[in-house]
C-alpha positions in Angstrom: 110.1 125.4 121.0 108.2 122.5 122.7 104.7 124.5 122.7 104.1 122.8 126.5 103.8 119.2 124.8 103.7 116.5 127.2 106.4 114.3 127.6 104.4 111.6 125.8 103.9 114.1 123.4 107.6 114.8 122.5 107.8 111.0 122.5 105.2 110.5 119.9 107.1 113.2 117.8 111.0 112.1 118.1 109.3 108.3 117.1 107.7 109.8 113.9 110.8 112.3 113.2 112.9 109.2 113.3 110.9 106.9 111.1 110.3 109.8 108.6 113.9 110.6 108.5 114.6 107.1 107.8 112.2 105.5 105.4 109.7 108.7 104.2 112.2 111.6 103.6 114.1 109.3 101.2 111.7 108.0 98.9 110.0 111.2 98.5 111.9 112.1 95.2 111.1 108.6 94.1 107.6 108.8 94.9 106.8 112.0 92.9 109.2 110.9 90.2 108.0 107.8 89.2 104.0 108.5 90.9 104.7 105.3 93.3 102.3 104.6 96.1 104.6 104.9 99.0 103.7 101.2 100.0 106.9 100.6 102.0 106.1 103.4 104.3 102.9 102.9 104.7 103.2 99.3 105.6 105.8 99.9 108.3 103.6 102.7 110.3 101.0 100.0 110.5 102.8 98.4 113.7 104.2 101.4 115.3 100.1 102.3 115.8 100.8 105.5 113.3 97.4 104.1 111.3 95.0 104.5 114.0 97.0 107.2 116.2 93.9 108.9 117.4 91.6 106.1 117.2 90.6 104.7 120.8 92.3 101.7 121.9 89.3 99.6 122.5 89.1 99.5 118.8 92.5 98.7 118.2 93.9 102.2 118.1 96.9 104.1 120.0 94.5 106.6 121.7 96.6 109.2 121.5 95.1 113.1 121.5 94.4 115.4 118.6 97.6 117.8 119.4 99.6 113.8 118.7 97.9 113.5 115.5 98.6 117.1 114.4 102.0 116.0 115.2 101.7 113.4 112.4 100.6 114.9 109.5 103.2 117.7 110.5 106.1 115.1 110.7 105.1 113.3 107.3 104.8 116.8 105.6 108.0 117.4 106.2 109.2 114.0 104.7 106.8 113.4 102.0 103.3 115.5 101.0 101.8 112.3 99.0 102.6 110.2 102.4 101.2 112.4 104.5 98.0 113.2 102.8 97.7 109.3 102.3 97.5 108.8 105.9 95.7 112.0 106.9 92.9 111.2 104.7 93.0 107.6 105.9 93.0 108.7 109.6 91.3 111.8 109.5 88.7 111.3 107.4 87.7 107.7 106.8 88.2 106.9 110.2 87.3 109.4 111.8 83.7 108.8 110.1 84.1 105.4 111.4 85.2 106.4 114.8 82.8 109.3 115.4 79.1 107.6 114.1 79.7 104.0 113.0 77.8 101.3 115.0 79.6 98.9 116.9 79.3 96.6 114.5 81.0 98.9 111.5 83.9 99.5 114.3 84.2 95.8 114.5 84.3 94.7 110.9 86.2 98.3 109.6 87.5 100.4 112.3 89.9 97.3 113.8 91.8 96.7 110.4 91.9 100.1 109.8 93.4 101.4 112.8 95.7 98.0 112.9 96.9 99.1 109.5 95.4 96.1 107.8 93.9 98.3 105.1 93.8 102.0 104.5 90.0 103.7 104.1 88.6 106.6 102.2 85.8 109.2 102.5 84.5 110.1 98.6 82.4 113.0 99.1 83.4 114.9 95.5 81.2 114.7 92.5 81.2 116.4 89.2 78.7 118.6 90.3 78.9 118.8 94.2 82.5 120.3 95.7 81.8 123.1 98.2 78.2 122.2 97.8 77.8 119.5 98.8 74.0 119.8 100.3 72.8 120.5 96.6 75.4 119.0 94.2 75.4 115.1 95.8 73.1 113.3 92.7 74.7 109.6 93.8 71.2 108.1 95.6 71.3 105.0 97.6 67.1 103.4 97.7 66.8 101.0 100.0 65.7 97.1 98.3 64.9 94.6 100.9 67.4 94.3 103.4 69.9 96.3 101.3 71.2 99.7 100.0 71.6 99.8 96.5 73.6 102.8 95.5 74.3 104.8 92.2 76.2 107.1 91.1 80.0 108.9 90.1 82.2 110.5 92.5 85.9 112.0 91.6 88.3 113.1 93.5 88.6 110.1 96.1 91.7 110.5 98.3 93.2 106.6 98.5 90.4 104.6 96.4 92.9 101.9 94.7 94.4 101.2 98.3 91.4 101.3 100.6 89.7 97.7 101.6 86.7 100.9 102.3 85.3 103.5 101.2 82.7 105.8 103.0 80.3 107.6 100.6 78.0 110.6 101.2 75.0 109.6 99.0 71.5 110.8 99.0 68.9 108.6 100.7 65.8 111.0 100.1 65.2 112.2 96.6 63.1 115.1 98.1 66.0 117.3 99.0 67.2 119.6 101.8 69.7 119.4 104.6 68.2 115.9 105.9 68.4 114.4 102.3 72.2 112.8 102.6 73.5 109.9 104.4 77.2 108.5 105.2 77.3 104.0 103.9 80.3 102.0 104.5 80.8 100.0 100.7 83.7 97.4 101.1 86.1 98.0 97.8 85.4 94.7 96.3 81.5 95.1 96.4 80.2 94.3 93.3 79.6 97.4 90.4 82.1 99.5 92.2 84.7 100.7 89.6 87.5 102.6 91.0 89.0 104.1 87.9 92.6 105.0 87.2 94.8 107.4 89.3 94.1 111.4 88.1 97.3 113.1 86.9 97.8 115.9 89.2 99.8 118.8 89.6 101.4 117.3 92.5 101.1 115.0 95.1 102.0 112.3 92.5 102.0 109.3 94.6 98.9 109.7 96.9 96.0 108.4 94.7 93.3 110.1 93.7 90.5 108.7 91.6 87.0 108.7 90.1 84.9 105.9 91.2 81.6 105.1 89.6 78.7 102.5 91.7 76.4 100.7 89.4 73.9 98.9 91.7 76.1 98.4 94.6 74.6 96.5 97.2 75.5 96.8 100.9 73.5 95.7 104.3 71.4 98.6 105.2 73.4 98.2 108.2 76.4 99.8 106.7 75.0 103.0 106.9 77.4 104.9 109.1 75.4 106.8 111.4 71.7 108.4 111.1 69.9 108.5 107.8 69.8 111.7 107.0 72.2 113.1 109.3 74.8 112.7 106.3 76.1 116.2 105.7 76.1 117.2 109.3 78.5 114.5 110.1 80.6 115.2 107.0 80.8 118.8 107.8 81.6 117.8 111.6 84.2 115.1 110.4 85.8 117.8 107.4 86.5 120.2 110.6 88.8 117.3 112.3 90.6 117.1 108.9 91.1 120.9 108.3 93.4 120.7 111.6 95.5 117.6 109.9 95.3 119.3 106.5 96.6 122.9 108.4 99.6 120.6 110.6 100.3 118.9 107.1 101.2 122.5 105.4 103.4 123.5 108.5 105.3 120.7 107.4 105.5 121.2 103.6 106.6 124.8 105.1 109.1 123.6 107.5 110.9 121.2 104.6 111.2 124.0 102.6 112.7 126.5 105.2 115.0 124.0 106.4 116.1 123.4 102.8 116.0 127.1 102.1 118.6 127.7 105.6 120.8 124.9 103.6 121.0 126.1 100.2 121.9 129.5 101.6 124.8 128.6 103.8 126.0 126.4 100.5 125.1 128.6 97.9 128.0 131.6 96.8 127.1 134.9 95.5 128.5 138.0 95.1 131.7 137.0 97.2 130.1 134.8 99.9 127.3 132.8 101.0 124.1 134.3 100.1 122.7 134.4 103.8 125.2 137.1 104.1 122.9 138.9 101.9 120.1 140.6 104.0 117.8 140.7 101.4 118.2 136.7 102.1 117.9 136.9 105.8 114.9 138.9 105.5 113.3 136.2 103.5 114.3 133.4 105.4 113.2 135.8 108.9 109.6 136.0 107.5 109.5 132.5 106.5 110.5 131.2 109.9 108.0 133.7 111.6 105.1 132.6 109.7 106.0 128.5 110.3 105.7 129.3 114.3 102.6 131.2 114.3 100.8 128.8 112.3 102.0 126.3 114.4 100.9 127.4 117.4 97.1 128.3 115.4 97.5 124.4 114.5 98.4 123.0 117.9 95.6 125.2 119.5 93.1 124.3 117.5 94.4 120.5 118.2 93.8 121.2 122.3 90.8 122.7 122.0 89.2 119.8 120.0 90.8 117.5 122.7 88.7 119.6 125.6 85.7 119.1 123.6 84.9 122.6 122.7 83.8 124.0 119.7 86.4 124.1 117.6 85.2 124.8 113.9 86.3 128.3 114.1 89.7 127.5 114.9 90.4 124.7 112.7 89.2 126.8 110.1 91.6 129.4 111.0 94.3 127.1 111.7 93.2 125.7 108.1 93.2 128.7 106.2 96.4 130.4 107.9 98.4 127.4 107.6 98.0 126.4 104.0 98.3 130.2 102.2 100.9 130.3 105.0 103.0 126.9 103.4 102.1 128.8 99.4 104.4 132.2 100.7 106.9 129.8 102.4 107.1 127.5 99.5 107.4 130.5 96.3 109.9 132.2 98.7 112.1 128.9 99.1 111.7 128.8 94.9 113.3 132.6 95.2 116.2 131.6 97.9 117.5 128.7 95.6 116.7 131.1 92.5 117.8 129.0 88.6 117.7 126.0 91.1 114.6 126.2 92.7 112.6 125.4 89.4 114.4 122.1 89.5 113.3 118.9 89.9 116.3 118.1 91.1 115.5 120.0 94.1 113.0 119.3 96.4 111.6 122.8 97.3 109.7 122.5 93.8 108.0 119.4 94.4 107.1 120.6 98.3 105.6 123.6 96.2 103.6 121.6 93.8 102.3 119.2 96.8 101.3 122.3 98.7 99.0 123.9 96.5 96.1 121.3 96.8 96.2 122.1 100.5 94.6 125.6 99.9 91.4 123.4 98.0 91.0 119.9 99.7 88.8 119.9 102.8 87.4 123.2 101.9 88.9 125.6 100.1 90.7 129.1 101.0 87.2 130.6 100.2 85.2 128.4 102.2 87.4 128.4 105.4 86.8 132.5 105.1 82.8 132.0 104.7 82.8 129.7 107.9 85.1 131.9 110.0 83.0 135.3 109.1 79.7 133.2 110.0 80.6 132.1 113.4 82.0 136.2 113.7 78.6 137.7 112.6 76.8 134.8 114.3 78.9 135.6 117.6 
């Protein structure tokens, strides 16, 4: 079903299928194998405008609508997880901070090369101490000398570090505490005392990189600081709610690979004197799967129109989140079941869609998290 997308719409999505289908479905074995960067990819979407989709085209972006982007993440899940998350957390995150509360001047020197696809960016909220909480856990402090921030401070868990020519930092600019005590700054990757250290070894995901970054007096312009001073968390948490609908759309791709490998492997695969899709016991599985991909489809594509009528939408991304990803986990452990021996093969790519999966029920808020903000706005309502 075409869900009532424009006909730009179903443009936008036959031009990703295709490129996926030809250079990201094909290296996505590779990729997790050997924990490879998917450069090749990544360099190619830079001209077709896939880098800066959704940013507007006055500062070099495509333009294009949420529902678009959703379309994205969704067509490079279904290719390659550590592709997709690479350019959701470029897009959605790092530029969407950018695009959402960075001065003109930030848009001009970051926002341009980003959405050209001249470098990739990164938001590095995550410290040691400071995951879900993030108002209380931040400790790294930026103190303003002179003309200058000077920043300290480890983070971990920064989506694209080694790649990005910047990275945007929630760091504490008042020592006092509270709700008003964190700001967003811009820090170019080559600024001096910033030490991006090497890729984490992770579950899966294996060639999107991840890594702890330290800042030992970093100076930037106090003019890189990407919004209001002390507006910081609110931004991130308005920013984090744009990225729970690309990390949602990312899953119902991971699901959809799956499935569609699932359908395959049970038209090929013999059993008890014929294919095992004879087997209801098969169909049921593969009925339940397919159910579950359209209705969190649809949750992901609504939540995508509603942030492009400029409603509220925090509610529904975070349903659309937390649907979508435990969604992808059932899909993914039921595919491992369909291909059976098989499934827990590398040589197969239902286990590595399963591995890249599971983070998407932690990053940008976990399972837990997505249920505390949904029952807030219900009580609240």
């Amino acid at each position: 079903m075409d869900f009532n997308l424009t006909e730009e719409q179903k443009l936008i999505r036959q031009m990703i299928r295709d490129f996926v289908e030809k250079e990201v479905k094909p290296r996505a074995a590779e990729v997790d194998r050997e924990h490879k960067f998917p450069r090749e990819s990544i360099e190619k979407m830079g001209p077709l405008g896939l880098l800066g989709l959704n940013i507007p085209e006055e500062w070099d972006g495509a333009g294009a609508d949420m529902v678009s982007t959703a379309i994205l993440y969704e067509e490079l899940g279904r290719g390659c997880g550590s592709t997709a998350l690479t350019v959701e957390a470029h897009l959605s995150l790092a530029c969407a901070s950018l695009n959402l509360f960075g001065s003109d001047m930030l848009k001009d020197r970051f926002l341009r090369p980003l959405a050209r696809g001249e470098m990739l960016g990164a938001l590095s909220l995550t410290e040691p101490g400071a995951g879900s909480d993030l108002k209380g856990g931040v400790r790294t402090k930026a103190e303003k000398v002179g003309n200058e921030w000077v920043i300290n401070g480890s983070k971990m868990w920064t989506t694209n570090a080694s790649v990005a020519g910047v990275i945007v930092f929630l760091v504490r600019t008042d020592p006092g505490g509270g709700s008003h005590s964190l700001s967003q700054i811009a820090v170019p990757t080559d600024a001096p005392g910033l030490h991006i250290h090497p890729a984490e070894r992770k579950m899966g995901l294996h060639g999107c990189k991840t890594h702890a970054v330290t800042l030992e007096d970093v100076r930037v312009p106090l003019d890189y600081l990407v919004g209001e001073e002390g507006r910081g968390l609110q931004q991130t948490l308005t920013v984090l709610d744009g990225g729970r609908i690309g990390i949602a759309a990312l899953s119902v791709g991971l699901a959809q690979a799956a499935f569609e490998e699932s359908v395959k492997y049970a038209k090929e695969r013999h059993a008890f004197g014929g294919p095992i899709a004879d087997l209801q016991a098969i169909q049921f599985k593969l009925a339940d799967m397919s159910a579950m991909i359209d209705i969190a489809r649809w949750a992901v594509y609504r939540a995508a129109w509603i942030k492009d009528q400029g409603r509220p939408y925090s509610q529904v991304a975070a349903h659309a989140k937390l649907f979508a990803t435990e969604m992808a986990d059932k899909v993914c452990y039921e595919a491992i079941q369909i291909h059976g021996g098989y499934g827990y093969s590398a040589e197969f790519p239902v286990e590595r869609i399963y591995r890249d999966n599971r983070l998407m029920l932690i990053g940008e808020g976990t399972s837990e998290i997505n249920r505390l903000v949904i029952a807030r706005h219900v009580l609240r309502d």
